[in-house]
BALUM-548840 format. One record per residue (C-alpha): x negated, z negated, y negated. Coordinates in nm, 4 decimals. Layout:
! BALUM-548840
+----------+----------+----------+
:       xx :       zz :       yy :
+----------+----------+----------+
:        X :        Z :        Y :
...
+----------+----------+----------+
This chain:
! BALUM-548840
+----------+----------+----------+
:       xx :       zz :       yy :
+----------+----------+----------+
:  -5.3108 :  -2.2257 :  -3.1936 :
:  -5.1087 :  -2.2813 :  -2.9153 :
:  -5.2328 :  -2.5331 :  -2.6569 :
:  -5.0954 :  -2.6805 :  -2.3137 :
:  -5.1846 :  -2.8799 :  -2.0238 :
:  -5.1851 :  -2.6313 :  -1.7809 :
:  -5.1109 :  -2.7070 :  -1.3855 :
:  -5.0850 :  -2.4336 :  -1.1028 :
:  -4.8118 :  -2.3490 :  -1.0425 :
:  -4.7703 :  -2.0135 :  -0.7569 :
:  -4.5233 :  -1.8460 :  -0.5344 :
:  -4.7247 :  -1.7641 :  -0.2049 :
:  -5.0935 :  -1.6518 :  -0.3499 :
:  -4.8775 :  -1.5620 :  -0.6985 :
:  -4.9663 :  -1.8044 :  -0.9555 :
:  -4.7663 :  -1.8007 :  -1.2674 :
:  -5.0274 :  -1.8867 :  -1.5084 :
:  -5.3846 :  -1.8711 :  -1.5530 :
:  -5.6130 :  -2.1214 :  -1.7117 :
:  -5.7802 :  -1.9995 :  -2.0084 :
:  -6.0887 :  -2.2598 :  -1.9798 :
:  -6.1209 :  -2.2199 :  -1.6115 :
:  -6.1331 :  -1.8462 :  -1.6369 :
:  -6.3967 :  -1.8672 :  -1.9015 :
:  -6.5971 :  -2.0734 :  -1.6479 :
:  -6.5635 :  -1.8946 :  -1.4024 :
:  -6.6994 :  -1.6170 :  -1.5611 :
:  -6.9879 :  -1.7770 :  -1.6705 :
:  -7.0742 :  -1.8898 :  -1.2767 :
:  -7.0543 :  -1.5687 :  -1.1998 :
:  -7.3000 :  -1.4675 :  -1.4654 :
:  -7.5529 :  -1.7520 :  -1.3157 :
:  -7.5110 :  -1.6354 :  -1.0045 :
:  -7.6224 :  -1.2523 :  -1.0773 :
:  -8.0340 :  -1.2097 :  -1.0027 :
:  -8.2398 :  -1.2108 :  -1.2905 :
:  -8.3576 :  -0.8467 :  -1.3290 :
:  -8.7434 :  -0.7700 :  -1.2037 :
:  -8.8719 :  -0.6826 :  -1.5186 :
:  -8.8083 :  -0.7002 :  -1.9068 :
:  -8.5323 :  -0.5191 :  -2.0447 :
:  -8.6042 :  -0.2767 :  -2.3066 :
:  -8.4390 :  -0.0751 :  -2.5070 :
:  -8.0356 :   0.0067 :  -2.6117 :
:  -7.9750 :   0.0275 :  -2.2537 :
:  -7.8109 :   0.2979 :  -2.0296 :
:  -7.4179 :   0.3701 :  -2.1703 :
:  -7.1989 :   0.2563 :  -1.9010 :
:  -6.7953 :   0.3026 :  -1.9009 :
:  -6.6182 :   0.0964 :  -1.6035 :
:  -6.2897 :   0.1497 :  -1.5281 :
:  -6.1076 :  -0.2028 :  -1.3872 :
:  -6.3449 :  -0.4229 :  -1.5095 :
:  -6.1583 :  -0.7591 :  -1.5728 :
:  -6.1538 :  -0.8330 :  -1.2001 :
:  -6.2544 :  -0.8563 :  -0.8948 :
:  -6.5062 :  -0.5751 :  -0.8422 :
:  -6.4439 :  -0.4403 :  -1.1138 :
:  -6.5673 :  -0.7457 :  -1.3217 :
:  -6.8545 :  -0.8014 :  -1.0788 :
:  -6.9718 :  -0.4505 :  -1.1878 :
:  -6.9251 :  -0.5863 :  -1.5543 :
:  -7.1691 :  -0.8452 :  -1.5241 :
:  -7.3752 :  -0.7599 :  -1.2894 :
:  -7.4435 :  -0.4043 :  -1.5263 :
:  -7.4896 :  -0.6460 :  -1.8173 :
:  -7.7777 :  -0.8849 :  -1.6379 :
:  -7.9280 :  -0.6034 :  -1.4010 :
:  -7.9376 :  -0.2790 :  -1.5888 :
:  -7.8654 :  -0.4168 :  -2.0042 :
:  -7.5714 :  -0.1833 :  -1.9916 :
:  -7.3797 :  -0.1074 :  -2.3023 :
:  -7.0616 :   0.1252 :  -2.3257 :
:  -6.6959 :   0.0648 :  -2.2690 :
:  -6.4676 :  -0.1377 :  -2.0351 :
:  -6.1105 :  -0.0430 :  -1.9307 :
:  -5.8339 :  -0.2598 :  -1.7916 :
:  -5.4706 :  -0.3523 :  -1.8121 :
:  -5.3903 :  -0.7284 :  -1.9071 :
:  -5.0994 :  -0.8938 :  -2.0578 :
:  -5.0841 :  -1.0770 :  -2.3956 :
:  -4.9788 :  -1.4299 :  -2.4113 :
:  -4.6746 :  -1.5403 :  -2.5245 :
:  -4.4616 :  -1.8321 :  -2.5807 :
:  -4.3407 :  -1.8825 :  -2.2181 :
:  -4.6502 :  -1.7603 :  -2.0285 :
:  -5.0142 :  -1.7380 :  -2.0616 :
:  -5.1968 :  -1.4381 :  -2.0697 :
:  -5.3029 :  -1.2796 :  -1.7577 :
:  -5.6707 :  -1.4094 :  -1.6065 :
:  -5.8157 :  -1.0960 :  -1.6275 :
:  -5.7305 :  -1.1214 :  -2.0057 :
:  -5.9086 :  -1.4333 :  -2.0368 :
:  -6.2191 :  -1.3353 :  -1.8270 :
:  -6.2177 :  -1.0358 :  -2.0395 :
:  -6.3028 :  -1.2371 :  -2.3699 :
:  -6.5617 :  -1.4825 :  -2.1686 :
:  -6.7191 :  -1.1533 :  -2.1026 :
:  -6.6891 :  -1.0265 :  -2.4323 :
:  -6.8791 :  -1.3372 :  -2.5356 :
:  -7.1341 :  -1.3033 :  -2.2949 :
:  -7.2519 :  -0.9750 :  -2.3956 :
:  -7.2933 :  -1.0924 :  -2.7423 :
:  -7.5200 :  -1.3219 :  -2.6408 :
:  -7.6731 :  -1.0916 :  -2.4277 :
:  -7.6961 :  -0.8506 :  -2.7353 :
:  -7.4972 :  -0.5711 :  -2.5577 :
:  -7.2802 :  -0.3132 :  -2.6990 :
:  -6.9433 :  -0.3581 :  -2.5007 :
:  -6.6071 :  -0.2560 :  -2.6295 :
:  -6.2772 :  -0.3401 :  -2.4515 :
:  -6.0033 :  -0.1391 :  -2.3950 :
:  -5.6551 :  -0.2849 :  -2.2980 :
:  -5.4333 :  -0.0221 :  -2.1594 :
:  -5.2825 :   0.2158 :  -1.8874 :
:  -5.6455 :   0.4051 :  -1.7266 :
:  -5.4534 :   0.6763 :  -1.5492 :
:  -5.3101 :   0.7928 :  -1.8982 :
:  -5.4964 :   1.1021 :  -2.1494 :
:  -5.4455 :   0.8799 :  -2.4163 :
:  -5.7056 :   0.5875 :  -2.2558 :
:  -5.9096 :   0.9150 :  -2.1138 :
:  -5.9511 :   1.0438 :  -2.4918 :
:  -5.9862 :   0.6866 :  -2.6268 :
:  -6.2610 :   0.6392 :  -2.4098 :
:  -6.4133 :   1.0055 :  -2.4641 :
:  -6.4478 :   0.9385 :  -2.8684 :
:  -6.5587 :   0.5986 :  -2.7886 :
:  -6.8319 :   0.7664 :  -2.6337 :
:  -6.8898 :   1.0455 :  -2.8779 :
:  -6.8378 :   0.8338 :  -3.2141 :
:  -7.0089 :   0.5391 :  -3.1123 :
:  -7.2861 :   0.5896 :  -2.8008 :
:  -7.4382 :   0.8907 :  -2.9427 :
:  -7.2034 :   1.1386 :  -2.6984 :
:  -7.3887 :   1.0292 :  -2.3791 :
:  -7.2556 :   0.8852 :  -2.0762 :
:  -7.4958 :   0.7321 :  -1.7849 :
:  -7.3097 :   0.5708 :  -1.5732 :
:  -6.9207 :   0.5348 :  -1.4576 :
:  -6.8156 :   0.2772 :  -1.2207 :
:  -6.4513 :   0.3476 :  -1.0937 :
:  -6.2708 :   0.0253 :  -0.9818 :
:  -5.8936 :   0.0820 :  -0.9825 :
:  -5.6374 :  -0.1214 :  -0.7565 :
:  -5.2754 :  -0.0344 :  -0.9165 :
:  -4.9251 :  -0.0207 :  -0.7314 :
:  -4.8471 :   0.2906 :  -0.9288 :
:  -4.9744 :   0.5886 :  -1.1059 :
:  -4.8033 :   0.8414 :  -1.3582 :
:  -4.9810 :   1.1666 :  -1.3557 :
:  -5.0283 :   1.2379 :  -1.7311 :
:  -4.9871 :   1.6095 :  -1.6122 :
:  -4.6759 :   1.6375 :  -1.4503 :
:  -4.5067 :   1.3022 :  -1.5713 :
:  -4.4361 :   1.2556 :  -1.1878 :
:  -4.4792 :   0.8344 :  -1.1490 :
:  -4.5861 :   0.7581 :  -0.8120 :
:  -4.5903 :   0.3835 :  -0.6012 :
:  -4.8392 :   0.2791 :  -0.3418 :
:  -4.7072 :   0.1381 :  -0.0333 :
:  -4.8945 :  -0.0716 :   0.2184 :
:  -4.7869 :   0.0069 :   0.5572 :
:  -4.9896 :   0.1622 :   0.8896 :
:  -4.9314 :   0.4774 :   1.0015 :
:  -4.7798 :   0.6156 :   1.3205 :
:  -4.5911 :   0.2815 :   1.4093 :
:  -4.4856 :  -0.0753 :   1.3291 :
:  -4.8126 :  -0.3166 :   1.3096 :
:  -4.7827 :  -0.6776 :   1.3800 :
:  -5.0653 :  -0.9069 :   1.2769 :
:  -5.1196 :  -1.2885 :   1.2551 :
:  -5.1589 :  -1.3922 :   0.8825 :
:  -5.2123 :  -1.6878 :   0.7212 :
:  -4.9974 :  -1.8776 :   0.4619 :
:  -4.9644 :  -2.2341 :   0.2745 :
:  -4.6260 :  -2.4388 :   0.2526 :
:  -4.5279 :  -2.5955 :  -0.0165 :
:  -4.6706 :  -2.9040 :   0.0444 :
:  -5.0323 :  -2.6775 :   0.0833 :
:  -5.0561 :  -2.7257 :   0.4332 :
:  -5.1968 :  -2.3696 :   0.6811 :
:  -5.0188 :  -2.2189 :   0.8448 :
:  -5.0493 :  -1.9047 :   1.1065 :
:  -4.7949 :  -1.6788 :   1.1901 :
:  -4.7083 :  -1.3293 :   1.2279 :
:  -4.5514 :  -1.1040 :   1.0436 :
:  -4.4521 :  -0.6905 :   1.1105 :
:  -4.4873 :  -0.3913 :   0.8426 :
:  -4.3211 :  -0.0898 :   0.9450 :
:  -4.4678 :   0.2258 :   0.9625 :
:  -4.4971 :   0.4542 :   0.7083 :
:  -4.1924 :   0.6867 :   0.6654 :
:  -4.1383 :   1.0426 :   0.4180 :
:  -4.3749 :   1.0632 :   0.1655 :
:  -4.5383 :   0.7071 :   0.2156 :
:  -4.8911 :   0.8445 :   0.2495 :
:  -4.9156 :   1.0694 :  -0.0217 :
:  -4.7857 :   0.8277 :  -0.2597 :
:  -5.0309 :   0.5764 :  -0.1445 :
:  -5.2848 :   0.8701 :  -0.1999 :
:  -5.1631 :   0.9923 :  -0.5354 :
:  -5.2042 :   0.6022 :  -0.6704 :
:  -5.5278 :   0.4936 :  -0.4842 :
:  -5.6906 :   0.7874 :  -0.4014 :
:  -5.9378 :   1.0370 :  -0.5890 :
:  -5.7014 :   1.2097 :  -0.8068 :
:  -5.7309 :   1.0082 :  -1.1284 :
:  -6.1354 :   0.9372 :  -1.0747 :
:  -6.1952 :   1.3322 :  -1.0627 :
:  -5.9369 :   1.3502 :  -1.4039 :
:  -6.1577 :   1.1075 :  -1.5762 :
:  -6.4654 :   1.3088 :  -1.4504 :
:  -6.3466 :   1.6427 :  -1.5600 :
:  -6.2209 :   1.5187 :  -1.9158 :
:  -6.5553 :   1.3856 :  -2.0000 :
:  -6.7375 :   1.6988 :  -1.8536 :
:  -6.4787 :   1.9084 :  -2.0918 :
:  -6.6078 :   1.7078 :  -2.3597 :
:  -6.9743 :   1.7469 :  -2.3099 :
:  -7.0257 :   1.4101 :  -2.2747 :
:  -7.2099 :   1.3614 :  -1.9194 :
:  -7.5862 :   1.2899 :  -1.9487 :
:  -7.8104 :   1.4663 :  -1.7776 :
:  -7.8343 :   1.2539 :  -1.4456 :
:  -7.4879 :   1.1032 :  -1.4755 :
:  -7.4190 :   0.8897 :  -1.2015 :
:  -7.0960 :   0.7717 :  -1.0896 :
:  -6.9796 :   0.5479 :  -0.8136 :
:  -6.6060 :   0.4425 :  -0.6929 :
:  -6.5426 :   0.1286 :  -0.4964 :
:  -6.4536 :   0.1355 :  -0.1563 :
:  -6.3543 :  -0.1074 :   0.1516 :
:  -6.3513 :  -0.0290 :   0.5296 :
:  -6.3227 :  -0.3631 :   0.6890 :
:  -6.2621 :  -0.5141 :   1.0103 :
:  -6.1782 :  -0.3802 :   1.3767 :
:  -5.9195 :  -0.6769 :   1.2650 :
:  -5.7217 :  -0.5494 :   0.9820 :
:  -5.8048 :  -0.1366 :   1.0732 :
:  -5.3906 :  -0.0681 :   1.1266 :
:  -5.2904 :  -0.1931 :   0.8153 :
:  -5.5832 :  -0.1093 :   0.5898 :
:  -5.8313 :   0.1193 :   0.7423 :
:  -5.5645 :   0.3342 :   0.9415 :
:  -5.2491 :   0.2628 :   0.6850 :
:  -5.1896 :   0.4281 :   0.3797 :
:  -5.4351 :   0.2263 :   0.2198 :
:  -5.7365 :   0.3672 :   0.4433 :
:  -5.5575 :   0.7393 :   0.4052 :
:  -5.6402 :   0.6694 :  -0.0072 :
:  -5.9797 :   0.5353 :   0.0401 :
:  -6.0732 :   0.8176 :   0.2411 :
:  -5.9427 :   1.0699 :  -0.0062 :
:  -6.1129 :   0.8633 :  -0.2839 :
:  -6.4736 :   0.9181 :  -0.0798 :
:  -6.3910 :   1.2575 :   0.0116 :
:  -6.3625 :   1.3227 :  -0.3904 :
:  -6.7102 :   1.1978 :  -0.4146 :
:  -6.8342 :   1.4148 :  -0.1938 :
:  -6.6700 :   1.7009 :  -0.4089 :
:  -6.7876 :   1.5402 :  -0.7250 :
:  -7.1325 :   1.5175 :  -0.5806 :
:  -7.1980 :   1.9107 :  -0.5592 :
:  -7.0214 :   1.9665 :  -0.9006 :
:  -7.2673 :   1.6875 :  -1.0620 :
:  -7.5615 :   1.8095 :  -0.8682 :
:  -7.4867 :   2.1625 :  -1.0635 :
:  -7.3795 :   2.0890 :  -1.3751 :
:  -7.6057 :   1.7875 :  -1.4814 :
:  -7.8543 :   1.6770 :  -1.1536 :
:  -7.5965 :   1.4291 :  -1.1340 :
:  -7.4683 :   1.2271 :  -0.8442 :
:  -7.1074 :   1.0777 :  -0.7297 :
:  -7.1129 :   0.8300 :  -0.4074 :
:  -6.8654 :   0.5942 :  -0.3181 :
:  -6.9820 :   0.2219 :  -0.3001 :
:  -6.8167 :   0.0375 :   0.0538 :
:  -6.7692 :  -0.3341 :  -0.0395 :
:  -6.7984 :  -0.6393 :   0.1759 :
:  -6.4463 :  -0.8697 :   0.2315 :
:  -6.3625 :  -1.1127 :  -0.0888 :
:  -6.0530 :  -1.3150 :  -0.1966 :
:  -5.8946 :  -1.0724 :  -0.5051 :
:  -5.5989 :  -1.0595 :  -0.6519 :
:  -5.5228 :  -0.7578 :  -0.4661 :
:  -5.7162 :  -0.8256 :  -0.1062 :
:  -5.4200 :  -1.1796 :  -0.0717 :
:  -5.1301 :  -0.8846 :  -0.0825 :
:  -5.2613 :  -0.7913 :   0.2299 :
:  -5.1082 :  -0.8672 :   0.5246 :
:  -5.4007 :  -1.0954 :   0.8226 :
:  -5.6730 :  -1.0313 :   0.5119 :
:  -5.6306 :  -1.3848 :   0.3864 :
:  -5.6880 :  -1.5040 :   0.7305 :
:  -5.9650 :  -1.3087 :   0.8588 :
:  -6.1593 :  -1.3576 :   0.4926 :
:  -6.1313 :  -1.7171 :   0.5689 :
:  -6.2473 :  -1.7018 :   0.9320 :
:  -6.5316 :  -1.4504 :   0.7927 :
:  -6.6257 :  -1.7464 :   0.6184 :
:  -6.5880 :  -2.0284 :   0.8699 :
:  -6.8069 :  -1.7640 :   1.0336 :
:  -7.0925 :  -1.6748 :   0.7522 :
:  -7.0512 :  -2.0196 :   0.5367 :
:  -7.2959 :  -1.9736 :   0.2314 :
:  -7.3846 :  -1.6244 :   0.3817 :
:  -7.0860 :  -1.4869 :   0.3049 :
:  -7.2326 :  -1.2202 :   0.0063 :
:  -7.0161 :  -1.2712 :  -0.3535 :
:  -6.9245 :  -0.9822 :  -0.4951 :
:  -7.1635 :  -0.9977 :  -0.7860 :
:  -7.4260 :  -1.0208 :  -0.5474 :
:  -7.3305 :  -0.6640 :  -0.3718 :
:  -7.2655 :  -0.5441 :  -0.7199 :
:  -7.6422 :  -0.6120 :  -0.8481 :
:  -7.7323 :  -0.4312 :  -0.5236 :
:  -7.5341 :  -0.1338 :  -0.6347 :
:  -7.6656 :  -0.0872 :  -0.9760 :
:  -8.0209 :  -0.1360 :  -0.8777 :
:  -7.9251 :   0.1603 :  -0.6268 :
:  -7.7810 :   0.3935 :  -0.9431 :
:  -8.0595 :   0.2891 :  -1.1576 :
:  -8.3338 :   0.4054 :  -0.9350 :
:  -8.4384 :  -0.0016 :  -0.8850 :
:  -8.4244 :   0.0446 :  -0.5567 :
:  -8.3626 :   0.3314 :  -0.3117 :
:  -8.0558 :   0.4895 :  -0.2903 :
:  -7.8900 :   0.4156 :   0.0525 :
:  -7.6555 :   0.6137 :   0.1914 :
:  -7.4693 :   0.6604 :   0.5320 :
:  -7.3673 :   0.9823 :   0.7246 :
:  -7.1101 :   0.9942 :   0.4928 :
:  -7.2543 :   0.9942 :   0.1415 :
:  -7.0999 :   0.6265 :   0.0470 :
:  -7.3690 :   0.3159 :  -0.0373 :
:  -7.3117 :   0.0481 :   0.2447 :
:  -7.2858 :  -0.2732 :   0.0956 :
:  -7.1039 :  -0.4698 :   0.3721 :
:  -7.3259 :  -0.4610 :   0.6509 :
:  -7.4060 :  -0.7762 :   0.6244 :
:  -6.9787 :  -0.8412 :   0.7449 :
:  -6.9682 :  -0.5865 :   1.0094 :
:  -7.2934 :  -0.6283 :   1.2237 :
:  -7.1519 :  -0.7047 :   1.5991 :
:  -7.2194 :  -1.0333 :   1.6211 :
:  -7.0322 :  -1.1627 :   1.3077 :
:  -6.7612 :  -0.9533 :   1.4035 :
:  -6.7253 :  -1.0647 :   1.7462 :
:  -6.7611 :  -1.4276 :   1.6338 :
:  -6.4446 :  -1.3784 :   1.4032 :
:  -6.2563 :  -1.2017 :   1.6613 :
:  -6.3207 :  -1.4898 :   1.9138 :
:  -6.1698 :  -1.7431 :   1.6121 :
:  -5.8990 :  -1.4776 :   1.5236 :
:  -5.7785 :  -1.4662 :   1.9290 :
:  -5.7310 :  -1.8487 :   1.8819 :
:  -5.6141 :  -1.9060 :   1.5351 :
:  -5.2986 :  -2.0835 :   1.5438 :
:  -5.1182 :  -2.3559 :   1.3140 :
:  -5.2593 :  -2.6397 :   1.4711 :
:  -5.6520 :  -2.4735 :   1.5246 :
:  -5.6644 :  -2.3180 :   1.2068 :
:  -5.8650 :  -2.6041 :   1.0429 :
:  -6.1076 :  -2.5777 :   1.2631 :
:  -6.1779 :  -2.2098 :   1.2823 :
:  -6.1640 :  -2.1356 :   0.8930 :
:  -6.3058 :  -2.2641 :   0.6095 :
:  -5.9373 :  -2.3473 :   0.4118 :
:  -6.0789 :  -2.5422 :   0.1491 :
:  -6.3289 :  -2.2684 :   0.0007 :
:  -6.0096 :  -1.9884 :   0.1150 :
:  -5.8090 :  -2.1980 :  -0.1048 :
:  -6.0196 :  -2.3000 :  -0.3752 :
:  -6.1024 :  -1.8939 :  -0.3836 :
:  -5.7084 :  -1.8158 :  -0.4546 :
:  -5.6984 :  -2.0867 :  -0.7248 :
:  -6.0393 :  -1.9611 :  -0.9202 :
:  -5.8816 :  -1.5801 :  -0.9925 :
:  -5.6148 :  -1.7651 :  -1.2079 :
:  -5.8663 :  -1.9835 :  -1.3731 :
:  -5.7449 :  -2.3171 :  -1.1123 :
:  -5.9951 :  -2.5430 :  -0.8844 :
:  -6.2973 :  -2.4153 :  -1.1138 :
:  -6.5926 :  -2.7408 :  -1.1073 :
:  -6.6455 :  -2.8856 :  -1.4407 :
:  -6.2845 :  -2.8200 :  -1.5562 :
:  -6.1246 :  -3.1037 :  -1.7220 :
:  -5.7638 :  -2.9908 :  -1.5959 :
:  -5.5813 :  -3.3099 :  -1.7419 :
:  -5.6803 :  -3.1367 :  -2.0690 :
:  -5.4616 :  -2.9808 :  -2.2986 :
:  -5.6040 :  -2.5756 :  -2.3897 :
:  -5.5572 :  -2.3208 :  -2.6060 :
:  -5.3891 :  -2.0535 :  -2.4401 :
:  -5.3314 :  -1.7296 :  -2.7207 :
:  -5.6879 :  -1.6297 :  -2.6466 :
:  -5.7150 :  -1.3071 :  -2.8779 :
:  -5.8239 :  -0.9482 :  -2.7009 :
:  -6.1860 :  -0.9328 :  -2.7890 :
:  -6.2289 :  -0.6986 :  -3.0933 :
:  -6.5102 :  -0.4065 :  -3.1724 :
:  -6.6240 :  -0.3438 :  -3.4987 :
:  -6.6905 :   0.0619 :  -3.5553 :
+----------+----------+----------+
């Protein structure tokens, strides 16, 4: 087994390799930090298939389903092996500490490494299902952030770009030297040009969520009462042009619009329900390639300090929600609000007032850096408490198995 003292190493908020034992931790604080359910679980447990679940949201679904509703089913995402030169990605490593954690939560849970937008995963999944969870599907949590999409029926590969719409947007943002220290500048994205938009919509957008719907309808294999929910973000006032208003926002809304759609079908075919789920801010993978995010998450959080809600947190919310735990919530719009406690007034207007005077030499004062930082270094496994890093570790972590 191949083992290595591992040290981060990153361009920007790109680290090169991820820390198998660190990953593995982190996991397991994340499990600690879900509520206990109410009650005692009983039972197999509702069959649950989420699609991105080996981070971010996606993996705050994962665990959060596991300690809230004693989910069992499948979970889909798209890691890379280890090899001699390079670890395996984190979400490949977070994958097998959650693996281990269902075992010893007694849960059914089968992993499934590959591309989600593809039939193959679709049919994978869909005999999963039939061969192995008696042909009934509760629940399906959609949590997809990908930079491109081939669509399995035309063979037409499409890339999302993230850029505002209308005109140029220039934004503070907030980076680290070498050397680690902040600092604040500005940077420009230019508007979106041609096709921009519906690219950005063919990748992010409903499209594939609705495909996955309507193969497992076409396969009998929704329960009566299926629920499903896909995972929003509207954010700040602050980052509207380039999220919100940019392409991004354009795919988000078509991804809630789908709901909607997906709502009447559900309501018709099986009393079931589709809603989208609006998440509060959180340091991802994906939320760093955003242009200001980094810096108005850690303002939000020189803001909200230990009130800032993780994502597990909001995720527990949300599946107590689907399961009928507690009431279902929904806005004018059909979507669960789970980030109300980011965009009251008063927390917004506080982080505006910080953002108006962020600069290089303020920044320290206005934003909680450490945690910010800390944050980037935890998705690759880095800056995790109780991590020896001086350590050598094992780094060819196998892809957790399932016995049929």
């Amino acid at each position: 087994m191949s083992e290595r003292v591992l040290i981060p190493r990153n361009r920007g908020f790109l680290f090169l390799d991820s820390h198998p034992a660190g990953c593995e931790q982190m996991v397991a604080d994340m499990w600690q930090a879900c509520p206990d359910p109410a009650g005692v679980q009983e039972g197999a447990g509702p069959v649950a298939l989420i699609i991105g679940s080996s981070a971010g949201y996606g993996l705050a679904a994962t665990l959060a389903g596991l300690k809230r509703a004693g989910i069992r089913g499948i979970m889909v995402s798209f890691e890379k092996a280890p090899t001699e030169r390079r670890t395996a990605t984190a979400g490949w490593y977070r994958t097998a500490a959650t693996a281990d954690i269902a075992r010893t939560a007694g849960r059914d849970l089968v992993f499934l490494n590959g591309d989600a937008f593809s039939d193959t995963m679709k049919n994978q999944v869909a005999d999963l299902i039939e061969q192995r969870f008696g042909g009934s599907l509760d629940y399906l949590i959609y949590s997809v952030a990908a930079p491109r999409r081939t669509d399995p029926g035309t063979g037409t590969t499409y890339a999302s770009v993230l850029k505002p719409i209308g005109q140029a947007n220039r934004t503070k943002t907030l980076l680290f030297d070498d050397q680690g220290v902040p600092q604040v500048g500005e940077v420009e994205t230019g508007p979106a040009e041609g096709d921009d938009v519906e690219q950005a919509v063919a990748v992010m957008g409903g499209a594939d969520s609705e495909r996955w719907i309507d193969h497992l309808a076409g396969r009998g294999l929704l329960a009566d009462g299926f629920a499903t929910a896909a995972l929003s973000y509207i954010g700040s006032p602050l980052t509207a042009a380039i999220y919100r208003q940019g392409t991004i926002g354009a795919a988000k809304g078509h991804l809630e619009a789908t709901a909607r759609t997906l709502n009447e079908r559900l309501d018709k075919t099986v009393g079931g329900r589709a809603v989208t789920s609006v998440n509060g801010a959180a340091v991802t993978q994906s939320s760093t390639a955003i242009p200001g995010i980094a810096l108005y998450t850690g303002l939000l959080r020189g803001v909200l300090g230990e009130n800032l809600v993780p994502p597990v947190h909001q995720l527990a919310a949300l599946w107590d929600q689907l399961t009928g735990t507690a009431p279902l919530a929904l806005d004018d719009e059909d979507r669960i609000r789970l980030d109300n406690w980011e965009l009251t007034d008063d927390v917004q207007a506080a982080v505006a007032e910080r953002w108006a005077a962020a600069t290089t030499d303020t920044i320290a004062d206005l934003a909680d850096l450490a945690w910010f930082r800390a944050e980037v270094q935890r998705l690759y496994g880095f800056s995790v408490p109780g991590i020896d890093y001086t350590a050598a570790v094992a780094t060819d972590i196998p892809w957790p198995g399932h016995t049929p």
